[in-house]
N, C-alpha and C positions, 0 to 999 in steps of 0.2 A: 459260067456255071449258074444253074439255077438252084439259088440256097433255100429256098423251100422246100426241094425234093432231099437235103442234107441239114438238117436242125443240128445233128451231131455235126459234125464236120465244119459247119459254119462257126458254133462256139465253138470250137477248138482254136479259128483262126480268132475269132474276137479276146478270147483269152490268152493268146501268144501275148507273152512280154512286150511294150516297145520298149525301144532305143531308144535311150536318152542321153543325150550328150556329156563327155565328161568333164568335169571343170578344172582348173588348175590342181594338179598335183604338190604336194607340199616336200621339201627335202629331206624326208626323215630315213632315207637308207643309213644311215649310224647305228639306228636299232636296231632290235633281232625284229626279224620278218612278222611274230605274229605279235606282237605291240600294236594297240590302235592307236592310232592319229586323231586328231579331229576332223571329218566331214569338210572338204573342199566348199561346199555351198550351204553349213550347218556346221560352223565349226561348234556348236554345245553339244554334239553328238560325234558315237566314236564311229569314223568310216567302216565302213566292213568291206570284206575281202568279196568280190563277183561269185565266189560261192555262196558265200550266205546271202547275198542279194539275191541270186536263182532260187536260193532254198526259200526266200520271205514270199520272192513272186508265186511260186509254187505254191506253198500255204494258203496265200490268200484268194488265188483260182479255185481250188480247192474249197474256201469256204463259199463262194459265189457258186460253185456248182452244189452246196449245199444249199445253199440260200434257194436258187430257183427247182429242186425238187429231182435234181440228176443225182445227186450225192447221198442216197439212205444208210438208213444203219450205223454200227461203229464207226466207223470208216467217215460219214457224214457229222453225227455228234462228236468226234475227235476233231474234224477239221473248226467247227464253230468251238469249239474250247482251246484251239490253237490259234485261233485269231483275234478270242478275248484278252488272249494271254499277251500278245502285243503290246510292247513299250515302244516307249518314244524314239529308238532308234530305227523302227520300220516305216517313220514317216514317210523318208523317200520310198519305198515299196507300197507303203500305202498310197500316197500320190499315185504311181505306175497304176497301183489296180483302180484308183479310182476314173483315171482314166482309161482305164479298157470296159469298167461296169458300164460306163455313160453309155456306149456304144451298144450295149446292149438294149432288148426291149422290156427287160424284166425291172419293175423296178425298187424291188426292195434291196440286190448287191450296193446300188451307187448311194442307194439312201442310208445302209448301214455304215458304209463304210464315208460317206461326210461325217458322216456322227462321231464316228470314230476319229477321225481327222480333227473335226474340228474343237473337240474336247483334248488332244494332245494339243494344236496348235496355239487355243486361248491359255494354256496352260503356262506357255514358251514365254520367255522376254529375248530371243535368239532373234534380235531382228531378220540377219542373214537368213535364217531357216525360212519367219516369216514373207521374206520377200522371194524366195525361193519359190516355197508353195503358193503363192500368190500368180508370180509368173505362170508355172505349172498350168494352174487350175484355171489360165486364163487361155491357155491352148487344148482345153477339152473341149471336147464336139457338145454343143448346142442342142443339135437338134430335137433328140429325146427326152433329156431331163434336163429342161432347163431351168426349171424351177430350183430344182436340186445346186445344181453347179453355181449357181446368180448366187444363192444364199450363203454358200460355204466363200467365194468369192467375196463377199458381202462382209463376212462378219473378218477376214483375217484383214481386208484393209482397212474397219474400223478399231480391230484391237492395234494394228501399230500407229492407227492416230490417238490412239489410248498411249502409248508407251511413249511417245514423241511428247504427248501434251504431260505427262508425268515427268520428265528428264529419266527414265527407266535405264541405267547403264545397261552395256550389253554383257549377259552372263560370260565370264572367262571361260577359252575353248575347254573342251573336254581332254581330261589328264588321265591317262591308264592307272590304274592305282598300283600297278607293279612298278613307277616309275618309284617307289618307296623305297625298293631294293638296290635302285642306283645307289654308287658311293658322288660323293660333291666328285671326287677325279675322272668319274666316270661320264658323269655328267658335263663337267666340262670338255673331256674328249671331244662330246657328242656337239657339244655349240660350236667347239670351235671347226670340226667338220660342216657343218649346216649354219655359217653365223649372219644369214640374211635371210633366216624362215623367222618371223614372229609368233609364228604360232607353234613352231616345235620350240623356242623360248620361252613363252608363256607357259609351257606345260612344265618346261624344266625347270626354269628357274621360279614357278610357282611351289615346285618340289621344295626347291630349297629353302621358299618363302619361311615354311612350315615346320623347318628346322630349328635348333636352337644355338648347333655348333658354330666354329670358328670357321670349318674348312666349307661349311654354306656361306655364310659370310661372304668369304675371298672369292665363290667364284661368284656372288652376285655380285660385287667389286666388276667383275670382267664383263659378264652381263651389261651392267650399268653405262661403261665406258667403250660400249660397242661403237665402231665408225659407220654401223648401218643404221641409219636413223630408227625403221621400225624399232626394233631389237633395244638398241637402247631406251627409246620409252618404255620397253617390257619392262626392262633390265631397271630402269630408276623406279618406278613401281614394286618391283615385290623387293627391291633393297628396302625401297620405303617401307616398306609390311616389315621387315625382320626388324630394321632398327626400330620400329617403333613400340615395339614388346620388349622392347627392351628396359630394363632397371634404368631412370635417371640419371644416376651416375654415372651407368655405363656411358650412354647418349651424351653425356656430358662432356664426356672423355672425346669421344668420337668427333667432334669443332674441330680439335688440333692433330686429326687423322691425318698422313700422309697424303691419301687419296683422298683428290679432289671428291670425289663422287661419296665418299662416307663423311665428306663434312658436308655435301650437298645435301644427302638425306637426314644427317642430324640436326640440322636446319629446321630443314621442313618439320620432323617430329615434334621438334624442344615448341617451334610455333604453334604446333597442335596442338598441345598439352598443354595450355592457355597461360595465365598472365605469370604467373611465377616462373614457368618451365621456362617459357618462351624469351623473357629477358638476354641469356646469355649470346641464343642466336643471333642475335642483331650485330655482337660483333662479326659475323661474317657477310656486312657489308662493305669492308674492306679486307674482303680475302683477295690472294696474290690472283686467283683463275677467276674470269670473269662470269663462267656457268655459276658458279658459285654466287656470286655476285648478282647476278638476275634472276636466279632462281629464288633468292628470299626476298630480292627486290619485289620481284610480282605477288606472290604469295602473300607479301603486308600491304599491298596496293588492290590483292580483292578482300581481302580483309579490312580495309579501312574503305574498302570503296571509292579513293582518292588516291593522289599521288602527290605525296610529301620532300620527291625529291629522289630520281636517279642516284647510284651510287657513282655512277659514271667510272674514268679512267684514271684519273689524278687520285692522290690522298686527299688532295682539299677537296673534292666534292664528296669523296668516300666520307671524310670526316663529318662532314654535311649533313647528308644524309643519314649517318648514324645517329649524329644529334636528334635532326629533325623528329629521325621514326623515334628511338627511343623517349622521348618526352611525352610522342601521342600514345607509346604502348604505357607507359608507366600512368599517364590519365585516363586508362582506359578505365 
């Protein structure tokens, strides 16, 4: 076909959607169906449902046929006030149209919409997302606007050499805010249906993080003592968040918790809470479970920088070692 004699028809095919591959699915059928997730390749963003991706695609064709002089009228001023309106979950749709604009000859679509890109993306500490769009924008066609594409390429691998040389954690995936209306029983239904997704964990049991009650508590307890490695690092993280709002004495109490995993994270809190707080922990260098036991191990060993002495297996080195540390904590 000769696409000079078709201008219309030609952009219609330049702005068809592509295909883009999809990336791992996460285990969250426990929820009701319209719950967001967080984004497979962007977990700080919530995934949307293939309609509202068609609808994003849509939108932003629409503002590119405004942008190049096809789109007058209402109809074209609504499209560019629907594209400024754009937050950070249409990144990936923004990607998609950035690259179908490249492909075109016109070049203010690809130019607007880097702009747009690149002011959400510097925005982000999502590494995932950043390496994401990264990827992306490195399988856009060249040949027209390369200036454009080089630059927006340009600036996302120097901002995650910015977040790398900062130690920048990675923002926690994105949490529905209706997950507020779970009950703790409800919630734990849901782990124990999905209890090797970290990231439907992270959202739950950040839920509970947030809480103050008891029945949060116990199920970050189950969290905590997951047999699926991910999962349990969620799960000792946001235990560690609740216990550590907690009243002193509460914490205090919590040493001679039943569960290993609540005297693991009172540990860690009482050490946080600096030279007073911290004292009492050390007698759980001779606790009966040895998670226990190497968990305040290490945590006073980057704290002092040095290593004063394994609590080991025996009482005699348990004993040991409590000495030891406790002498350098109290000279501290």
């Amino acid at each position: 076909m000769n696409t000079n004699h078709a201008p219309q028809h030609f952009l219609f095919m330049l702005l068809t959607p592509a295909v883009f591959m999809a990336g791992p699915v996460s285990a969250w059928d426990s929820l009701p169906a319209d719950f967001r997730s967080p984004h497979p390749l962007a977990p700080s963003l919530p995934q949307l449902s293939d309609a509202e991706e068609d609808e994003l695609d849509a939108l932003i064709d629409r503002f590119m046929l405004f942008d190049i002089g096809k789109l007058p009228g209402p109809a074209g001023l609504k499209a560019q006030k629907d594209f400024d309106a754009l937050g950070p979950e249409a990144v990936p749709a923004l990607l998609r149209g950035f690259a179908r604009s490249a492909r075109l000859d016109h070049d203010c679509p690809v130019t607007v919409i880097a702009k747009k890109l690149r002011l959400a993306l510097l925005a982000t500490t999502d590494r995932k997302l950043l390496e994401f769009a990264r990827d992306e924008s490195e399988s856009v066609d060249l040949r027209k606007h390369r200036g454009v594409v080089t630059a927006l390429r340009v600036a996302i691998t120097t901002h995650l050499a910015r977040l790398d040389r900062a130690g920048t954690p990675q923002p926690p995936p994105y949490r529905d805010p209706r997950l507020a209306k779970l009950s703790a029983e409800e919630i734990r239904r849901r782990l124990a249906a999905n209890p090797s997704d970290p990231d439907l964990a992270h959202a739950l049991l950040g839920e509970l993080a947030s809480r103050d009650d008891q029945a949060a508590f116990e199920v970050l307890l189950i969290g905590a003592g997951s047999t699926y490695p991910n999962t349990r690092r969620v799960g000792r993280k946001h235990l560690f968040d609740w216990v550590s709002k907690r009243p002193r004495p509460e914490i205090n109490r919590l040493l001679s918790h039943e569960q290993s995993e609540a005297r693991r994270a009172a540990g860690l809190a009482l050490l946080a809470g600096g030279k007073a707080a911290g004292e009492p922990a050390l007698a759980l260098l001779k606790d009966p479970v040895p998670a226990v036991r190497e968990a305040i191990h290490a945590e006073l060993v980057r704290m002092a920088r040095k290593d004063l002495g394994a609590p080991g297996d025996t009482p005699e080195s348990q004993a040991r070692a409590a000495d030891a540390w406790k002498a350098w904590w109290m000279a501290r």
